[in-house]
N, CA, C and O atoms as a GROMACS GRO file, in nm:
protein
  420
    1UNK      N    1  12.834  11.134   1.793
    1UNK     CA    2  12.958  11.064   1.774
    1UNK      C    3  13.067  11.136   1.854
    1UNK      O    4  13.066  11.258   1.862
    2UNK      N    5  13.147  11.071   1.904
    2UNK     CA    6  13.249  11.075   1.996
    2UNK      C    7  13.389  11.139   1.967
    2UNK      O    8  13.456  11.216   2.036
    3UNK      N    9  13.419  11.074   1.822
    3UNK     CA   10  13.527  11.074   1.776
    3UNK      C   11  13.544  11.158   1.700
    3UNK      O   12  13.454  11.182   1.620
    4UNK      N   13  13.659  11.230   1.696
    4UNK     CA   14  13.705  11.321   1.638
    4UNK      C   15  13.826  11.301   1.525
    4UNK      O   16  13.888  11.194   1.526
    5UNK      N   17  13.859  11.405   1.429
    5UNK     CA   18  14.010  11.415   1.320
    5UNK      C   19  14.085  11.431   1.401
    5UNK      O   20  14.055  11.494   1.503
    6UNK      N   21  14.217  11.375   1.379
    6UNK     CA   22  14.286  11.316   1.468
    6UNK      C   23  14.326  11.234   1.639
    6UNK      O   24  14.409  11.207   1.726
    7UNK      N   25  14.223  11.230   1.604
    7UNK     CA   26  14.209  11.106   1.731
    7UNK      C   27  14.291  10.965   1.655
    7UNK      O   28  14.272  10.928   1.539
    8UNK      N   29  14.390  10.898   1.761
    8UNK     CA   30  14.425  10.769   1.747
    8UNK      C   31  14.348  10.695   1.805
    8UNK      O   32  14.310  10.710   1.921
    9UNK      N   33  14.301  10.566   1.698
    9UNK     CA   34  14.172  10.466   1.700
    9UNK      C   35  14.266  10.354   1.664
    9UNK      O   36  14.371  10.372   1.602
   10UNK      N   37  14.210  10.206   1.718
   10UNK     CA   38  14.231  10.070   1.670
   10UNK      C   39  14.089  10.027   1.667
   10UNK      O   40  13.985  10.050   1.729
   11UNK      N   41  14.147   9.924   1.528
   11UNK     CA   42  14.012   9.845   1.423
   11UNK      C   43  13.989   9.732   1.520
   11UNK      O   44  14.069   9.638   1.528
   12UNK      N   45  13.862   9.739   1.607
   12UNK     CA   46  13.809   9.650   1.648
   12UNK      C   47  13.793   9.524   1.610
   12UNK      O   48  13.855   9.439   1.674
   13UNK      N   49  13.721   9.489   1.516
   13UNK     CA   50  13.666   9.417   1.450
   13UNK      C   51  13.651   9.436   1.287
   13UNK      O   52  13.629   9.554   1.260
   14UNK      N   53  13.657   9.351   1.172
   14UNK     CA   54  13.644   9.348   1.042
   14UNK      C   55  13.792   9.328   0.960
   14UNK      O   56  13.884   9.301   1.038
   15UNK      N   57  13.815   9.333   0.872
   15UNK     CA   58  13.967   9.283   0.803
   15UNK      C   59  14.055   9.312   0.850
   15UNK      O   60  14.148   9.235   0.875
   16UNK      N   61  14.051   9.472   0.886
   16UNK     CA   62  14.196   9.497   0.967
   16UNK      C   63  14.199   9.488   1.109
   16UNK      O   64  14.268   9.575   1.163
   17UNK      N   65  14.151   9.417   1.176
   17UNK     CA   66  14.121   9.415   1.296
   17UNK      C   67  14.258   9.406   1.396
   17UNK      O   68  14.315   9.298   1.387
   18UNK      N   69  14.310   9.488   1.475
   18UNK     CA   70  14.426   9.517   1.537
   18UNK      C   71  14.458   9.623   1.493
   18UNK      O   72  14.459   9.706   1.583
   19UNK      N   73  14.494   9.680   1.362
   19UNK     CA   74  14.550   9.791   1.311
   19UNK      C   75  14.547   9.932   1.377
   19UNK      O   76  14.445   9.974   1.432
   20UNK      N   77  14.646   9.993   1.370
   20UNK     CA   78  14.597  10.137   1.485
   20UNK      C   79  14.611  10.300   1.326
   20UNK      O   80  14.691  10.291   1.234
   21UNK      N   81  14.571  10.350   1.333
   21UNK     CA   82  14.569  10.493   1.237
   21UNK      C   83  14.496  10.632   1.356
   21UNK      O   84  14.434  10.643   1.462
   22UNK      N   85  14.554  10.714   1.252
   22UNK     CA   86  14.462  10.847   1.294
   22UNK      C   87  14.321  10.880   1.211
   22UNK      O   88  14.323  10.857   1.090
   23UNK      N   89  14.262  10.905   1.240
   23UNK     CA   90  14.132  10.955   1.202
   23UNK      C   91  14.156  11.097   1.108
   23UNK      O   92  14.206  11.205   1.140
   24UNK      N   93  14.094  11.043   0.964
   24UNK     CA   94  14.135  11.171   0.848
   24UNK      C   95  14.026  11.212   0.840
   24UNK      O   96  14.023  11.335   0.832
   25UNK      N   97  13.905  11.149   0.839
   25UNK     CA   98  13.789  11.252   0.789
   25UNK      C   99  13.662  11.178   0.874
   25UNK      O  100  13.647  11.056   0.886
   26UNK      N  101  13.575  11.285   0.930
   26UNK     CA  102  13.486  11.189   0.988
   26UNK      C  103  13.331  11.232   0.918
   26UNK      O  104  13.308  11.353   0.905
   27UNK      N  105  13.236  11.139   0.878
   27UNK     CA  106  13.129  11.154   0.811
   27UNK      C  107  12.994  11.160   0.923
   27UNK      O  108  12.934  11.053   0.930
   28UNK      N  109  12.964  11.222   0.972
   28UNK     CA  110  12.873  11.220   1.083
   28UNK      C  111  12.748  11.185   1.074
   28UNK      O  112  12.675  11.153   1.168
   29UNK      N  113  12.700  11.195   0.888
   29UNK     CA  114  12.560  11.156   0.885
   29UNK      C  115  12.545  10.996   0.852
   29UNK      O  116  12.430  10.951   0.863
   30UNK      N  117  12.629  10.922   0.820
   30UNK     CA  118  12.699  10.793   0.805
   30UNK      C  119  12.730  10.711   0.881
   30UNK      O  120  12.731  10.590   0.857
   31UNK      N  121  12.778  10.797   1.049
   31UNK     CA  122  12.819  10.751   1.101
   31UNK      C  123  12.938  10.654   1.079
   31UNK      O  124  12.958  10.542   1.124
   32UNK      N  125  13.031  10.755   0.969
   32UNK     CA  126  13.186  10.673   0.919
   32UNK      C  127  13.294  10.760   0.965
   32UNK      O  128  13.312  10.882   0.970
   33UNK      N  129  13.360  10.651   1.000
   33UNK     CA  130  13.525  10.713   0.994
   33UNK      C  131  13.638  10.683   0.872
   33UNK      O  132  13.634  10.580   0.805
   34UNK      N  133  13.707  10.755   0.859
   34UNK     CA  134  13.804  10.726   0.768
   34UNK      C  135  13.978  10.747   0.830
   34UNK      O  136  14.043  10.849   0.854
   35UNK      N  137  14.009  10.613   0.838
   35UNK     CA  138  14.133  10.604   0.905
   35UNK      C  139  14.272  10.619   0.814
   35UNK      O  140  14.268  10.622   0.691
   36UNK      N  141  14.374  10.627   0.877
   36UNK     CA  142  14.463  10.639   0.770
   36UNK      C  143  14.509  10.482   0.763
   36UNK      O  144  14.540  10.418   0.863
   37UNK      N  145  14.508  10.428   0.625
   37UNK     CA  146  14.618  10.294   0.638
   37UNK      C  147  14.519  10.176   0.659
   37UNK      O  148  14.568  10.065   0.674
   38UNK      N  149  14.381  10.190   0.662
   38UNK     CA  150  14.259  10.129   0.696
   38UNK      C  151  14.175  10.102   0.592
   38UNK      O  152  14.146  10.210   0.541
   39UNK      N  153  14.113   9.998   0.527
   39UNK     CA  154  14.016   9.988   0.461
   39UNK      C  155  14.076  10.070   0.336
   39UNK      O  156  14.008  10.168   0.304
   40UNK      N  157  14.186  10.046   0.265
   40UNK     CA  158  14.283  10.035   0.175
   40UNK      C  159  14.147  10.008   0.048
   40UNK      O  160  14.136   9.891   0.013
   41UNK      N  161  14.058  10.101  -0.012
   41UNK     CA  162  14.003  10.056  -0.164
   41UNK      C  163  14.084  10.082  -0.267
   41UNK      O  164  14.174  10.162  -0.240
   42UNK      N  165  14.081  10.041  -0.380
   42UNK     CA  166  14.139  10.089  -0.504
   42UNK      C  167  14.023  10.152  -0.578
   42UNK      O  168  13.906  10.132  -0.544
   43UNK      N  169  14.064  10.246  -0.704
   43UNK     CA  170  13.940  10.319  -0.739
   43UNK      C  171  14.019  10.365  -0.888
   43UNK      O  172  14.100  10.458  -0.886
   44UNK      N  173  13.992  10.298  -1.003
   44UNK     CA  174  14.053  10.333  -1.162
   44UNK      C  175  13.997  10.439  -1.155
   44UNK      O  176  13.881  10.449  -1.115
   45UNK      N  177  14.095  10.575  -1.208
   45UNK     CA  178  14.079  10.672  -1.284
   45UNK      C  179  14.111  10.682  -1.390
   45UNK      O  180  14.222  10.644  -1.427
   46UNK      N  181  13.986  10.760  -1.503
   46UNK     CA  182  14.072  10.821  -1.605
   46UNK      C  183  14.149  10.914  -1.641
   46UNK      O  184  14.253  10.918  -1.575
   47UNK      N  185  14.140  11.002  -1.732
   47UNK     CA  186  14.251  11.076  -1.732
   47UNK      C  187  14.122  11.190  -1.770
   47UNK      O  188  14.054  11.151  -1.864
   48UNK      N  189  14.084  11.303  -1.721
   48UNK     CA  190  14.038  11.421  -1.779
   48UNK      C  191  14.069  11.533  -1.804
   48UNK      O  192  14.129  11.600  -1.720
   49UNK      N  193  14.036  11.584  -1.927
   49UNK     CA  194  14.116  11.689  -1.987
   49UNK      C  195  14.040  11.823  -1.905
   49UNK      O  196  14.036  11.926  -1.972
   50UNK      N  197  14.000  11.829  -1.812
   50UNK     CA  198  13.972  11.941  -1.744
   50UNK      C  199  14.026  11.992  -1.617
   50UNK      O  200  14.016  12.101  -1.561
   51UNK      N  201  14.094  11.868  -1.583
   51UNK     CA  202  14.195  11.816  -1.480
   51UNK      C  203  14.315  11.757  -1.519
   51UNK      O  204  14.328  11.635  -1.504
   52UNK      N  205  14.414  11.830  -1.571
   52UNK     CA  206  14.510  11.768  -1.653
   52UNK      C  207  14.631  11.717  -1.477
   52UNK      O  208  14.714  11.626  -1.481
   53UNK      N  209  14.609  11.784  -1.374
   53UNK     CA  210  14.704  11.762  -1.271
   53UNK      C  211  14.668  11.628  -1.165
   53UNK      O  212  14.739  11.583  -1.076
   54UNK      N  213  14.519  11.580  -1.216
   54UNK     CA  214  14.421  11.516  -1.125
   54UNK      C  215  14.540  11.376  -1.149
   54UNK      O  216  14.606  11.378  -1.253
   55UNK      N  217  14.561  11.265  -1.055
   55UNK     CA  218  14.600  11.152  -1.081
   55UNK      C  219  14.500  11.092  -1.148
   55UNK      O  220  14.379  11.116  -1.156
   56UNK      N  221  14.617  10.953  -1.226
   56UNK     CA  222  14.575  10.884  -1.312
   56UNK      C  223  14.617  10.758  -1.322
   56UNK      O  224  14.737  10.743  -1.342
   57UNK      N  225  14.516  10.614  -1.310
   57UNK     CA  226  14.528  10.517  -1.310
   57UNK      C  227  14.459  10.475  -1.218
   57UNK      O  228  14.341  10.507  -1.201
   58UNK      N  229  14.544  10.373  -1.124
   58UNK     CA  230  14.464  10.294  -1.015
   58UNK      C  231  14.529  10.390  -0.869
   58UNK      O  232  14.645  10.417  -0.837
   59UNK      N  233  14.426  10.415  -0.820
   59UNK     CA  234  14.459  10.494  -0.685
   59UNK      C  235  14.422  10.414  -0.550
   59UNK      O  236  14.319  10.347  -0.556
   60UNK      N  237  14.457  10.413  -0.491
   60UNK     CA  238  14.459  10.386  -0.352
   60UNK      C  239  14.415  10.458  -0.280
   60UNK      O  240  14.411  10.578  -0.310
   61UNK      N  241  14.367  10.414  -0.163
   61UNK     CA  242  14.284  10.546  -0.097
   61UNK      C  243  14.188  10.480   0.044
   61UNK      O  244  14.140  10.367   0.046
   62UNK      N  245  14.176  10.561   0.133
   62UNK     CA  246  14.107  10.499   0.252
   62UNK      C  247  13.996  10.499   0.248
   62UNK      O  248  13.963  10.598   0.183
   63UNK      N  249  13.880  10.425   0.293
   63UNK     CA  250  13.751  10.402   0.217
   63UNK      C  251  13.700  10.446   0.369
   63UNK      O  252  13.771  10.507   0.449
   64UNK      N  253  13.562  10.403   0.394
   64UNK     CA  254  13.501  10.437   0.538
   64UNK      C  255  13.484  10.304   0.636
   64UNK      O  256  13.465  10.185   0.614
   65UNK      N  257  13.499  10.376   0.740
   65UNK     CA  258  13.462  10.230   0.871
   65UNK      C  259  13.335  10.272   0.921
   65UNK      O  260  13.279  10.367   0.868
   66UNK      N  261  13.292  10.222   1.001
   66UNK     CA  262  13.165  10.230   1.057
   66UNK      C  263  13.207  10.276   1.166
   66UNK      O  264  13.284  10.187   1.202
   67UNK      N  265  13.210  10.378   1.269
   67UNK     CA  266  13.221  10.392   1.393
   67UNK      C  267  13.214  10.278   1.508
   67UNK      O  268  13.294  10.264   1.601
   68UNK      N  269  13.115  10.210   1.482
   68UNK     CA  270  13.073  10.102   1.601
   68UNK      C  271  13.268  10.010   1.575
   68UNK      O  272  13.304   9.941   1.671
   69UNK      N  273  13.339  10.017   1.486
   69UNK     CA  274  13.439   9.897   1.453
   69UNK      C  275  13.530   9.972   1.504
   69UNK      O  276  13.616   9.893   1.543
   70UNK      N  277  13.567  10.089   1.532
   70UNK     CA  278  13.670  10.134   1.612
   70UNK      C  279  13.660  10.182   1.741
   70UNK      O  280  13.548  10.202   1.785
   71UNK      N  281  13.762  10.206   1.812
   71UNK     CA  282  13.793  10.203   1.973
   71UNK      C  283  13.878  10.330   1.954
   71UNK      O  284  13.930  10.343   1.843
   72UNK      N  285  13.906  10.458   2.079
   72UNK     CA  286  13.959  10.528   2.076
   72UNK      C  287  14.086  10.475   2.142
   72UNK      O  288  14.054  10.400   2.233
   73UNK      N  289  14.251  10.489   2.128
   73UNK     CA  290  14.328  10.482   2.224
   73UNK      C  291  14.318  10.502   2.341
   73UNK      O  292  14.267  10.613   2.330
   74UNK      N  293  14.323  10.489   2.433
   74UNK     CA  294  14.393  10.554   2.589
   74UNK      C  295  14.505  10.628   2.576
   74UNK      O  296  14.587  10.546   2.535
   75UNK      N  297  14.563  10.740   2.586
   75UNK     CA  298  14.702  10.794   2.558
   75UNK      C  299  14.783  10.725   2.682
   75UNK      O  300  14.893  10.674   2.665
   76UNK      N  301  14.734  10.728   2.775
   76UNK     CA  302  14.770  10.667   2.894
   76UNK      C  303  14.880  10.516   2.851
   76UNK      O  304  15.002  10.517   2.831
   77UNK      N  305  14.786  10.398   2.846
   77UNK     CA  306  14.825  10.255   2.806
   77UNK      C  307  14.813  10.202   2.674
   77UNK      O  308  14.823  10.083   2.645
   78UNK      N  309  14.791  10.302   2.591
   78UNK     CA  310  14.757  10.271   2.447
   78UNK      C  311  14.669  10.085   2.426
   78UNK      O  312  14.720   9.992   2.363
   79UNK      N  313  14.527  10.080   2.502
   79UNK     CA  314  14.463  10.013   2.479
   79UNK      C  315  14.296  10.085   2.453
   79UNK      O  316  14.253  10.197   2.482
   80UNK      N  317  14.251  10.005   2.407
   80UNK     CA  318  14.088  10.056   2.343
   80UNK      C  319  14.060  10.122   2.509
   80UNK      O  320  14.121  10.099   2.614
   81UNK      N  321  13.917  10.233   2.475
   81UNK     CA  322  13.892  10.262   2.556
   81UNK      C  323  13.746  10.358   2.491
   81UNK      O  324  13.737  10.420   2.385
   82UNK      N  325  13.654  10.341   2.589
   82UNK     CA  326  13.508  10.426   2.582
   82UNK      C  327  13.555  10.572   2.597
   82UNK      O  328  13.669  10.590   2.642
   83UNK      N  329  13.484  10.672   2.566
   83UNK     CA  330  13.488  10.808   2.579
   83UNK      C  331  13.354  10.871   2.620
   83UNK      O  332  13.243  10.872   2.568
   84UNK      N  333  13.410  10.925   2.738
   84UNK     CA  334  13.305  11.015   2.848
   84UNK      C  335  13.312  11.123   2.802
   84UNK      O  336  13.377  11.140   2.699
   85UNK      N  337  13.216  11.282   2.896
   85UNK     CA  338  13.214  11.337   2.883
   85UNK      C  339  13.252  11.397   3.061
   85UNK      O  340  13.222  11.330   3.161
   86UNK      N  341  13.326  11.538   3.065
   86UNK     CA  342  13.305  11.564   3.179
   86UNK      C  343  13.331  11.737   3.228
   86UNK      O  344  13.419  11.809   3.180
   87UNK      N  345  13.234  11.776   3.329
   87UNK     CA  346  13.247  11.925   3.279
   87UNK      C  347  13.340  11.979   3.355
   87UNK      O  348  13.362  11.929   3.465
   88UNK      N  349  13.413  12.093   3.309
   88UNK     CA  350  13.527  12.161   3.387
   88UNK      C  351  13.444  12.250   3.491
   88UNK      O  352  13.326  12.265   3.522
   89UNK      N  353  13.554  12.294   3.523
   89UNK     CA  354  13.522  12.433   3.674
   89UNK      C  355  13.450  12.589   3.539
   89UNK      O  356  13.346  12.650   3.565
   90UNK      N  357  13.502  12.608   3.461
   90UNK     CA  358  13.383  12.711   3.391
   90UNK      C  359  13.315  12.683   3.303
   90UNK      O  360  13.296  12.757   3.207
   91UNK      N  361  13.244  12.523   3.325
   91UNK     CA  362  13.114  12.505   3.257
   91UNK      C  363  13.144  12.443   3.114
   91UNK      O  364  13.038  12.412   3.060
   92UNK      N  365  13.272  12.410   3.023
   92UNK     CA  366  13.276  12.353   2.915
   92UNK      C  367  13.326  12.169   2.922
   92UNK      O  368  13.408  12.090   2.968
   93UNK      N  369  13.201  12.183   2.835
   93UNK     CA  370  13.283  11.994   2.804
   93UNK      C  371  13.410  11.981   2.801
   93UNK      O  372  13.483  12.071   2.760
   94UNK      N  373  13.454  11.863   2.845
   94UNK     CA  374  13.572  11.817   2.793
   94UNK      C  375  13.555  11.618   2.754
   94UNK      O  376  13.487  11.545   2.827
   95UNK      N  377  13.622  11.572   2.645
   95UNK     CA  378  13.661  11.413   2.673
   95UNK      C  379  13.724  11.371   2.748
   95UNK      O  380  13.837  11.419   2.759
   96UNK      N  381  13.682  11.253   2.843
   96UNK     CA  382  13.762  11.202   2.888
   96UNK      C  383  13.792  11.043   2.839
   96UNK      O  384  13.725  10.993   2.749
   97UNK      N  385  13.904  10.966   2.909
   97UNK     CA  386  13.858  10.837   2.842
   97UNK      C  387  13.816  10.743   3.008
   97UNK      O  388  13.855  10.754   3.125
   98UNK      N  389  13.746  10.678   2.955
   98UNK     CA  390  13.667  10.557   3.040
   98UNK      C  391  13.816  10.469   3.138
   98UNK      O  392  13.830  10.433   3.255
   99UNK      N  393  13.878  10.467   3.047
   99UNK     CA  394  13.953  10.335   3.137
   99UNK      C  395  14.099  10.421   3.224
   99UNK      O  396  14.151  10.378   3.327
  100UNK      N  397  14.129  10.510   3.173
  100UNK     CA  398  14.225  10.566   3.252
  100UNK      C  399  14.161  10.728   3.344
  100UNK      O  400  14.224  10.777   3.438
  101UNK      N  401  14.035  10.787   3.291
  101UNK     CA  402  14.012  10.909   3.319
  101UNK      C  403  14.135  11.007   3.302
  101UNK      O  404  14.187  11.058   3.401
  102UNK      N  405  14.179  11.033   3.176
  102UNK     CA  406  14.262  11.090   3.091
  102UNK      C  407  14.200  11.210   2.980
  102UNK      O  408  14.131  11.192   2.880
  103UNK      N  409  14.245  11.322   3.031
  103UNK     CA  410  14.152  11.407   2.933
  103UNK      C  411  14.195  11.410   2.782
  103UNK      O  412  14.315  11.423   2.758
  104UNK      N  413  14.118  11.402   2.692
  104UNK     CA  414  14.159  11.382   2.558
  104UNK      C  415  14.174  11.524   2.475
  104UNK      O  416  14.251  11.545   2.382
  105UNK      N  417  14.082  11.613   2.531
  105UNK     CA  418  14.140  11.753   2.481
  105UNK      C  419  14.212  11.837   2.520
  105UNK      O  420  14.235  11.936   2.451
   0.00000   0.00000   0.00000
């Protein structure tokens, strides 16, 4: 997987489709992302007395995307874009992106 925490991504495809967020947590064996402001679940909590500071009630919260449904920005033109790989002058990877050749790290 390509994508990294904090990388800016737009929702390809599925409910929020257009929407742009940063990338909060990425699940690699899942192959999920978790965007901010994206895939909005709700999730009732109770109240436990072992966690008296834990929230309580109905929470909100970003659920997971599938990788294949998001696109990385271009920093360049801020449109979707593939992510390459390409090696420097002392031998380490770097990202690049596909449509502008823009290094991402």
């Amino acid at each position: 997987m390509k994508l990294r925490t904090d990388d800016e991504v737009i929702v390809i495809s599925g409910k929020d489709k257009g929407k742009i967020g940063k990338i909060i947590r990425v699940d690699r064996s899942r192959d999920r992302v978790f965007v901010e402001g994206i895939n909005i679940v709700k999730r009732h909590q109770r109240p436990n007395p072992g966690r008296p500071n834990a929230p309580v009630g109905v929470i909100e919260r970003e659920g997971p995307v599938h990788v294949s449904n998001v696109a990385l920005l271009d920093p360049k033109d801020r449109k979707p874009t593939r992510i390459g790989t390409r090696r420097t002058e002392d031998g380490s990877r770097m990202r690049v992106t596909k449509r502008s050749g823009t290094e991402i790290d």
